[in-house]
N, C-alpha and C positions, 0 to 999 in steps of 0.2 A: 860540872857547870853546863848550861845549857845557853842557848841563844834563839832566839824570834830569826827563822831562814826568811820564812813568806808566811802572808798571811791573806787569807780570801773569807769573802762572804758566798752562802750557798744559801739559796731556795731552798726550800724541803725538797721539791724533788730533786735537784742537783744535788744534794745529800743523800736522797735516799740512793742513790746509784752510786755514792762514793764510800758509802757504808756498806753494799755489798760487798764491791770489792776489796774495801777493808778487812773484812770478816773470811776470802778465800785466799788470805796472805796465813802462809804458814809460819808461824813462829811461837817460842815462848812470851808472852805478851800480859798485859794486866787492864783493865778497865777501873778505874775510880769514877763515881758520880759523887759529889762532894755539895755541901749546900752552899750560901753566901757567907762568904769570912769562917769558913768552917776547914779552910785544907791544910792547917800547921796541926792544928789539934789534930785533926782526923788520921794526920799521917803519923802525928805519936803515940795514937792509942793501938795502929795497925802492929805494931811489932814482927814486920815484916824485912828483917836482918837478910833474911836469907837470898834476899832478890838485891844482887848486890849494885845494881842503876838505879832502884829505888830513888837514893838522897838525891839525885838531880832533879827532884823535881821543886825540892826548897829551894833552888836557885831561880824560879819562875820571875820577870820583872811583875812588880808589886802593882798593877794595873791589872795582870790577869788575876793575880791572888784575890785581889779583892773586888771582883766581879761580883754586881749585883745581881745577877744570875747566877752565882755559882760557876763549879767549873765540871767540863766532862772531860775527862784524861784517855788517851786509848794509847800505852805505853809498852816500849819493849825495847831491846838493846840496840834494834838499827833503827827502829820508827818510833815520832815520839809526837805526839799531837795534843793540842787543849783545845778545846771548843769551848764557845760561851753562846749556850742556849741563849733564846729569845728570851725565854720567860723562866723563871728562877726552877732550879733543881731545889725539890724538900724534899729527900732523901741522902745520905750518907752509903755509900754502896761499891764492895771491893768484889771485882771476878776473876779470877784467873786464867784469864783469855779476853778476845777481843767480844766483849760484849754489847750489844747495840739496843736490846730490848729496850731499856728504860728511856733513851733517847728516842726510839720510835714510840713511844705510849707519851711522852710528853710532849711531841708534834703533832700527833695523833689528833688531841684533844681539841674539843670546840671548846676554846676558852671565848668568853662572855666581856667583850673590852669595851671601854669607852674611850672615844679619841676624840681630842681638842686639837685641832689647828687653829691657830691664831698668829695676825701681824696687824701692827697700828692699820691695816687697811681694810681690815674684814676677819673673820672667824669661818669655819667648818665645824659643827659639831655632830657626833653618831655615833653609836652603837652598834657594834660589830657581833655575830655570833659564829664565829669562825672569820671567814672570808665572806660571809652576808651581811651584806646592812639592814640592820632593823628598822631605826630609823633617823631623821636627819636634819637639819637647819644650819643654814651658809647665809650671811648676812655682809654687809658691806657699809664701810663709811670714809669720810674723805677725810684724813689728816693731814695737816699741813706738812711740809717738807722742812729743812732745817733752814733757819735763817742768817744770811751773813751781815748783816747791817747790825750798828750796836745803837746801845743808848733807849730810849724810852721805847721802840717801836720794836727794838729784840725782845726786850721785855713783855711788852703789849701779846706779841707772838707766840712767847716761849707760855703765858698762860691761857692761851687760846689753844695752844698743841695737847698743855698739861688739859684742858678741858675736853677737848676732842677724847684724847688715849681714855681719860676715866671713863668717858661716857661708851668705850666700844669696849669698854673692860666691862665695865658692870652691864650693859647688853649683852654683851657674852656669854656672862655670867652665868646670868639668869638664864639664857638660853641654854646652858650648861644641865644647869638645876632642872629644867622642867624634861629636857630628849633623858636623863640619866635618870630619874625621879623612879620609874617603874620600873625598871632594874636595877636601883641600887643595891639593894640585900643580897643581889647575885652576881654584880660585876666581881669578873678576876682580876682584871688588870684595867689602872688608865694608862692611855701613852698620849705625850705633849709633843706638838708638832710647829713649827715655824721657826721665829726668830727668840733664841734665847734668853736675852736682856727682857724683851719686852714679856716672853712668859714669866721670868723671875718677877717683874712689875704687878702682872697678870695677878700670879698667885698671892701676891702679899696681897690684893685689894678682893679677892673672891673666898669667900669665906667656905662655900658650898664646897670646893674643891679641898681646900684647908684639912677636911673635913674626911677626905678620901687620901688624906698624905701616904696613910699606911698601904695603900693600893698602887699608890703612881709611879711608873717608874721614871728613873733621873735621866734615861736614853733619852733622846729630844732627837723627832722625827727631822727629815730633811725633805722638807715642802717650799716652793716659788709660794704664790698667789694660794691663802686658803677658798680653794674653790671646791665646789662640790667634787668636778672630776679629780682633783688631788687628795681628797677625802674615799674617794673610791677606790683609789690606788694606793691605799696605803696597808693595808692588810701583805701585800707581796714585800712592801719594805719590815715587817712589823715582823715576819716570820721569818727571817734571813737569819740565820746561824751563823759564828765568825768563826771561823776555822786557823788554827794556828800550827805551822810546822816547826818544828824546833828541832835546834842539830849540836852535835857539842863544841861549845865554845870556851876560849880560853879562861883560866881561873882571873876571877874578879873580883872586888871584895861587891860589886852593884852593877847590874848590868843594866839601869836605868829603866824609865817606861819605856812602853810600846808606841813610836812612833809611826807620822805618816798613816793614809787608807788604805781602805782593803782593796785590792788587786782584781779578785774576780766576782764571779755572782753566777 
């Protein structure tokens, strides 16, 4: 049985320097890249009896297992690590050593994004090809704040707000549909950024997006003020890799999720 020791986020390049040194540690050791909801099956087709720390890794909490990015394993009897790429592993893949290649070819890569920043106050929208921005629109509007008064004028308020939110949703929107328009057949990935509630809002009233479900991931950026500058800086948060150390921990019948944030960067 295993346990969550520490857990950090890495830069690519703060990874690509923790994977060298990974790779000059000498030991009997294993690599799994494993795709999304794919690592019970993958680990019962392996028939790998003979590596006998294997089974700890079914004791993983059920947060990493079911990473929507899949999971990358770099395992062995005193070191034992899960990462959870940015952006999803489609590949199934056992090494018998500390392998790193497939992790650095799927960082590597200029993936093709679209990102939405959105809060009832304004929007960011753009098109990322790699760490470039292709291209962009940041819009603003003034929503009313919450009201404490009751009776006819909470009312009056509360559909004055509900009018406002539609109207910076469907401007959004549409601003969505037209910066995304000429790269749709090529975008990899969307990433949603702001406040949560109001993108779940968001999404239920923008159809265009709807549309791109099978693209978007369910991570949800961590942005103040959708502002162009915060639209600029989100490719360094978009790339972060979560790195997770795990040590042995006592028999459990559930070692629960993964709580609490990550530590470094």
């Amino acid at each position: 049985m295993v346990e969550v020791a520490e857990r950090y986020e890495m830069t690519w390049r703060r990874l690509e320097r923790w994977l060298a040194e990974l790779q000059q540690t000498e030991a009997e050791s294993i690599a799994l890249y494993v795709k999304p909801g794919h690592l019970l099956d993958y680990l019962g087709s392996l028939g790998l009896e003979q590596v006998a720390w294997l089974h700890e890794i079914e004791g993983l909490p059920a947060d990493l297992i079911e990473s929507e990015t899949g999971l990358v394993l770099f395992w062995s009897e005193a070191c034992k690590y899960v990462l959870l790429p940015p952006f999803p592993v489609d590949v199934d893949q056992f090494f018998p050593a500390w392998d790193t290649s497939y992790l650095r070819a799927l960082l590597d890569k200029k993936y093709l994004l679209g990102v939405v920043l959105l809060r009832l106050g304004g929007y960011s929208v753009g098109v990322f090809e790699g760490d470039q921005l292709l291209t962009s629109k940041t819009g603003t509007r003034f929503v009313k704040g919450r009201h404490k008064a009751g009776g006819r004028s909470q009312k009056r308020f509360a559909r004055r707000r509900e009018e406002q939110a539609r109207w910076i949703f469907d401007k959004a929107c549409s601003v969505v549909a037209t910066q995304f328009a000429p790269y749709e057949e090529r975008l990899d990935y969307v990433f949603l950024g702001g406040d949560r509630l109001t993108l779940h809002s968001f999404l239920k009233r923008c159809e265009y997006l709807q549309r791109l479900a099978a693209k978007t991931m369910a991570r949800v950026l961590h942005v103040g003020k959708p502002r162009h500058e915060a639209l600029r800086g989100v490719p360094s948060q978009i790339w972060k890799t979560r790195v997770f150390v795990l040590r042995d921990g006592p028999e459990q019948p559930d070692s629960g999720p993964v709580g609490g944030g990550f530590i470094r960067s």
